[in-house]
C-alpha positions as CSV (number, residue, x, y, z in Angstrom):
1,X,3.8,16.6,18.5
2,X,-0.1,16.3,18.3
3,X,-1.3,13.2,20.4
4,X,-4.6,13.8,18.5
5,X,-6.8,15.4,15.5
6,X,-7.9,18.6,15.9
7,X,-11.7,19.7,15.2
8,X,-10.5,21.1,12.1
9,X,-9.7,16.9,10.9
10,X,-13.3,16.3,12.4
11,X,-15.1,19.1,9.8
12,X,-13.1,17.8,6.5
13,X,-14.9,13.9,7.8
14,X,-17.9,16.1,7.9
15,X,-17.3,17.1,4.5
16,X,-16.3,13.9,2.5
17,X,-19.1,12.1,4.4
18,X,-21.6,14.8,2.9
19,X,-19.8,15.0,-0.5
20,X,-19.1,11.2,-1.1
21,X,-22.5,9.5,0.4
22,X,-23.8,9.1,-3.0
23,X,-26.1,6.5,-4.4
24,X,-26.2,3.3,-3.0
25,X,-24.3,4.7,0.1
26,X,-24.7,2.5,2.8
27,X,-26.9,3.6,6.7
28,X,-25.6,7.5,6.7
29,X,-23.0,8.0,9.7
30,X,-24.2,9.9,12.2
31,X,-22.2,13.7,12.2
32,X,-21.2,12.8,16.2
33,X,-20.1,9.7,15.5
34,X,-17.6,10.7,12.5
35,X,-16.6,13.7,14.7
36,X,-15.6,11.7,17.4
37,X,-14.0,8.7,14.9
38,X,-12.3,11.7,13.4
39,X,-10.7,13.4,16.8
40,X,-10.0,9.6,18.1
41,X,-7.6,9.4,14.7
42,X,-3.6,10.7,15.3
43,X,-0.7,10.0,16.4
44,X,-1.4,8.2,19.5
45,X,2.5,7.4,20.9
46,X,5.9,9.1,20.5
47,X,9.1,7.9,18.6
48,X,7.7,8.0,14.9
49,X,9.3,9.7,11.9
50,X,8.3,13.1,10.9
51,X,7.3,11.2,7.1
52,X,5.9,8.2,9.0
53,X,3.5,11.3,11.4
54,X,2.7,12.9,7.9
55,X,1.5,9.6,6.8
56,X,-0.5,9.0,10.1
57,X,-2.1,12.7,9.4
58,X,-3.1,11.9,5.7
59,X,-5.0,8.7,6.3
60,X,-6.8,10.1,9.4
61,X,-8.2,12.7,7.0
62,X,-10.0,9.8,5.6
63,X,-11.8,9.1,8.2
64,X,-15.5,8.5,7.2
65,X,-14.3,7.9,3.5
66,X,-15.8,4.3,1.7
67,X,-14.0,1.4,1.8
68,X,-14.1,0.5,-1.8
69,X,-12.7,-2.6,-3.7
70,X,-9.8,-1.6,-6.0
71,X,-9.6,1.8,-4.7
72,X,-7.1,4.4,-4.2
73,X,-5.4,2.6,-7.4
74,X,-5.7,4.9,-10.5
75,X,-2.7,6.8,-12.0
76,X,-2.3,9.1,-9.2
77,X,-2.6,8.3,-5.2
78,X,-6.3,9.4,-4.0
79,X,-9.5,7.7,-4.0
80,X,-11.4,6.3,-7.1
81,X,-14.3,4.6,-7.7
82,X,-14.3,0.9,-6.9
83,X,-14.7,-2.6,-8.1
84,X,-17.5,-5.3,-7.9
85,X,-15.7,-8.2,-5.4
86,X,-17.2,-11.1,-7.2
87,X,-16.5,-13.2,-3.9
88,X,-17.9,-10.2,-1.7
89,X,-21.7,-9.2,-2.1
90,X,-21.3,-6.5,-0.2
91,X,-18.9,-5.2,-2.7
92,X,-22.1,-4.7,-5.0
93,X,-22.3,-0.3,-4.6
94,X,-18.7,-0.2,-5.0
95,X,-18.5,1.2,-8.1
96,X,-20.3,4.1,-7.2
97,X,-18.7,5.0,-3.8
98,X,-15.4,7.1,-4.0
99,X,-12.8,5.8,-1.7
100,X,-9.9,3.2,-1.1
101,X,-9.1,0.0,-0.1
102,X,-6.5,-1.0,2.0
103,X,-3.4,-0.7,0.1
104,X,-5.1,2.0,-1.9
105,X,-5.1,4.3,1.7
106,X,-1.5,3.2,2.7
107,X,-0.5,4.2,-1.0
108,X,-2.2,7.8,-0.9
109,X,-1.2,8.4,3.0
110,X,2.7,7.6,2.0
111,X,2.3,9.6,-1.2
112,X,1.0,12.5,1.0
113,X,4.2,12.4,3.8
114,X,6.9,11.2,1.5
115,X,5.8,12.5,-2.0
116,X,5.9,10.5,-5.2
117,X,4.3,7.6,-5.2
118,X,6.7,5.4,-2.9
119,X,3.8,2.3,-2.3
120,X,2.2,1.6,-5.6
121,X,0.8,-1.6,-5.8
122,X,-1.5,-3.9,-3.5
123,X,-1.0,-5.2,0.5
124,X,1.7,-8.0,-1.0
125,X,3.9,-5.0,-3.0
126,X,3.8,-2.9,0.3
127,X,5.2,-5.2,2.7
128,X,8.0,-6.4,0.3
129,X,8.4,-2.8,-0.7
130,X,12.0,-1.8,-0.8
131,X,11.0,1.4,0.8
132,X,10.6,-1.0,4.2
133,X,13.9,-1.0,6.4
134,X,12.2,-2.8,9.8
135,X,10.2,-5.9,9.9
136,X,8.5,-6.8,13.0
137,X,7.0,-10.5,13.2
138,X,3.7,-11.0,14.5
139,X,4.8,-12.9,17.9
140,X,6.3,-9.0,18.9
141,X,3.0,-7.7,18.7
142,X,2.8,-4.1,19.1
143,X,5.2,-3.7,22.0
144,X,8.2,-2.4,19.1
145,X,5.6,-0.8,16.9
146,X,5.9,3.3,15.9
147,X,2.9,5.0,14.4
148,X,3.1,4.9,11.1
149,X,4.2,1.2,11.2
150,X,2.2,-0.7,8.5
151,X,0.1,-3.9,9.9
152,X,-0.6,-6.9,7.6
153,X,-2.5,-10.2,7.3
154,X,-1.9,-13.0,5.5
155,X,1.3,-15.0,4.8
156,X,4.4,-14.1,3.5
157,X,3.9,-15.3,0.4
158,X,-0.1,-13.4,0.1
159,X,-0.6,-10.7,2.0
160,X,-4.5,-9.6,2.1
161,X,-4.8,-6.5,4.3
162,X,-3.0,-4.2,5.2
163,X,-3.4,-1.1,8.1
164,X,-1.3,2.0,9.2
165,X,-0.8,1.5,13.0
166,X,-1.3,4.9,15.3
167,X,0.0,3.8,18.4
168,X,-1.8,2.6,21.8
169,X,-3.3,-0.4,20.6
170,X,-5.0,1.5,17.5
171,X,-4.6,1.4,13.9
172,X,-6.3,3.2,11.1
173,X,-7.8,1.5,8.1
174,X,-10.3,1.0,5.1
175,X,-11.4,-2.6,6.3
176,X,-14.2,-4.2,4.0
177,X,-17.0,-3.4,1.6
178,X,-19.8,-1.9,3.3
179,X,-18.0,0.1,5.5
180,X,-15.7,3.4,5.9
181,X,-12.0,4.2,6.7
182,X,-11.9,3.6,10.6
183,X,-10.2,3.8,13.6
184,X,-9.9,-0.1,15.1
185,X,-8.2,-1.8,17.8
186,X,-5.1,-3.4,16.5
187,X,-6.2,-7.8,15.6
188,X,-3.4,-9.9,16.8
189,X,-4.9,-13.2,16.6
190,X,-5.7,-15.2,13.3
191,X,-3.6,-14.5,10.1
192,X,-1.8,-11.2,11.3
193,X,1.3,-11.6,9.9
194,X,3.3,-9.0,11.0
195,X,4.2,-5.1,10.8
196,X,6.9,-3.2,8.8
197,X,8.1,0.3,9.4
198,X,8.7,2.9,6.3
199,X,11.5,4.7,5.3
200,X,12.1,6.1,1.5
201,X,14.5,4.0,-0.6
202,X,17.8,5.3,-1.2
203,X,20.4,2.8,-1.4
204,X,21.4,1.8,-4.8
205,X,19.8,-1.0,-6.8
206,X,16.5,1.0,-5.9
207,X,14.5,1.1,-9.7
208,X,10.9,1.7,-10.6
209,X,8.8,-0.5,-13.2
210,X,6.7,0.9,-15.7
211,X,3.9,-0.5,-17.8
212,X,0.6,-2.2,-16.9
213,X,-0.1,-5.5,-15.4
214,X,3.7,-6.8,-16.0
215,X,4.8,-10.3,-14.6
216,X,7.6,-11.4,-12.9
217,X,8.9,-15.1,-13.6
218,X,10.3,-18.1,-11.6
219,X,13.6,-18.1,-13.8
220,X,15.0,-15.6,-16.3
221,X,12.8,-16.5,-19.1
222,X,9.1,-15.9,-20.5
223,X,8.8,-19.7,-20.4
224,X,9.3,-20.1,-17.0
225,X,6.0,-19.7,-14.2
226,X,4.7,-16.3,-13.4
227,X,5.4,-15.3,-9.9
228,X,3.8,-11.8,-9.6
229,X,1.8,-8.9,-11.0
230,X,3.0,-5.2,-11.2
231,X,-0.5,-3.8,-12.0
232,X,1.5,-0.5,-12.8
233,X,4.3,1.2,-11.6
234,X,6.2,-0.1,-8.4
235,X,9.7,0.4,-6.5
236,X,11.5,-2.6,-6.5
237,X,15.0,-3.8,-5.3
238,X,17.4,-5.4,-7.5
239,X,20.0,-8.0,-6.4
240,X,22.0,-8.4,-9.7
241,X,21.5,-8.8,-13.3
242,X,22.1,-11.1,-16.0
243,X,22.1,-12.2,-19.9
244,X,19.6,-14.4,-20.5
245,X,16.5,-15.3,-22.9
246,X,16.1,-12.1,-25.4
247,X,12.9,-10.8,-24.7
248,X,10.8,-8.4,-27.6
249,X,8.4,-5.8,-26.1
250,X,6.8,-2.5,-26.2
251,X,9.2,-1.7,-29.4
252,X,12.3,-3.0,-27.2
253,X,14.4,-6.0,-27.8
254,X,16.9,-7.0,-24.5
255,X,18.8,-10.0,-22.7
256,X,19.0,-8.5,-20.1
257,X,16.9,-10.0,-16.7
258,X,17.0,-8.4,-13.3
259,X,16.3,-10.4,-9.6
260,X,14.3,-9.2,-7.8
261,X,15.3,-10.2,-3.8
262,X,11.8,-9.2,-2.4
263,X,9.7,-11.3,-4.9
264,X,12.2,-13.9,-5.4
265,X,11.4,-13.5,-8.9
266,X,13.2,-12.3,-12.6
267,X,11.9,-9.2,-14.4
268,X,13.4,-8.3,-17.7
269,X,15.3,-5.4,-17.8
270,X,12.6,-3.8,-20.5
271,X,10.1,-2.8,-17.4
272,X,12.6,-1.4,-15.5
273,X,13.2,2.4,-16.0
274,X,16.6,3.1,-17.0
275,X,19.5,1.7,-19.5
276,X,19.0,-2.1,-21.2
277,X,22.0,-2.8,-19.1
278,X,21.6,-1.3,-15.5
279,X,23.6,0.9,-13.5
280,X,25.4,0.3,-10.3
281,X,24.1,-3.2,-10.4
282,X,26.2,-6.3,-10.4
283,X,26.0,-9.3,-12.5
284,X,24.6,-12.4,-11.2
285,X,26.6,-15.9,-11.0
């Protein structure tokens, strides 16, 4: 197992840093400086998954890549052009830098080891993904933590960052507008929230959305408060199902509503890839 990047890691930095500099690019990074960021960026402890090492691999290979609001999140995992943060001025070049943002690296470095698209969505959909199957709270610290683990900040219930840990104290991540995918010391303090370790989804109940921008409610029914967004499509768990309000969309007409465990939230069965009347999946009380 390699404890760290090889030069080879080091030239491709080389290479996105001269290829993806661009116009309104911020001070140039020196080429000694993203070498060594690049060779400081692996697998820095033993005990991780082979998938979970993959995924360590990919994101180092960003290494000197923009940070860039919104991106990493277009059809396909990989970096896109960014977004004007209206509450971050230094978000103002974004949409001419190619890169990610946080979620948008954890999403194309999971992509990378496990295939498919296992992490759609932003920081909130990743550490309630179903794909998770360890959570470790944030007064462990990173005495239990693997590399590959992903770090977060925020609450539970708003999760605004998110990082791929590498081991000794380290993590990898595209931080903020203004700057590039990095190697950082691991922040404990403030609103860290936690860690959660990545394995793929395979238990039944285990469905994918589709569509754009589709809600999830408080109760069963349209009427009822929105709880969260699936900008497009995301893994999900569901509990149980049930008839409920008919709902008419995209051509489809259904009863059918599904919980959703991880969100705490209803989605009708019409967003969720498979038969008006799910498989495998028991009916609520």
């Amino acid at each position: 197992m390699a404890m760290r990047k090889t030069a080879a890691v080091a030239v491709a930095a080389l290479t996105l840093l001269a290829a993806w500099g661009g116009a309104g690019s911020a001070t140039a990074v020196a080429p000694a400086t993203a070498r060594k960021a690049a060779e400081a960026c692996g697998v820095l402890a033993p005990g991780a998954s082979a998938a979970a090492e993959k995924a360590v691999a990919a994101a180092c290979e960003q290494i000197g890549v923009w940070y860039t609001w919104g991106g990493g999140h277009g059809p396909q995992p990989g970096p896109t052009y960014g977004q004007v943060d209206p509450s971050d001025p230094d978000s103002a070049h974004d949409p001419e830098r190619l890169g990610f943002d946080c979620s948008g690296l954890v999403r194309y470095a999971y992509a990378r080891a496990i295939g498919g698209d296992p992490l759609s969505g932003n920081a909130y959909h990743q550490f309630h993904s179903p794909q998770v199957n360890q959570r470790f709270t944030a007064a462990q610290g990173t005495g239990p933590l693997l590399p590959g683990d992903l770090l977060a900040w925020g609450s539970s219930g708003s999760i605004h960052h998110i990082a791929i840990y590498l081991g000794a104290g380290k993590m990898v991540e595209a931080r903020e507008s203004g700057t590039r995918i990095m190697v950082s010391d691991v922040r404990l303090g403030g609103d860290y929230a936690g860690a959660v370790r990545i394995a793929p989804a395979t238990a039944p109940g285990t469905f994918s959305t589709w569509g754009t921008d589709v809600w999830t409610h408080k109760e069963p029914s349209t009427t009822s408060p929105r709880v969260h967004r699936f900008p497009g499509p995301t893994t999900v768990r569901v509990e149980c199902q049930k008839h409920a309000e008919p709902v008419t969309a995209e051509g489809y007409t259904n009863d059918a509503w599904s919980y959703l465990p991880e969100y705490g939230a209803w989605i009708t069965n019409i967003y969720l890839k498979g038969p008006a009347w799910l498989d495998g999946v028991r009916t609520c009380p």
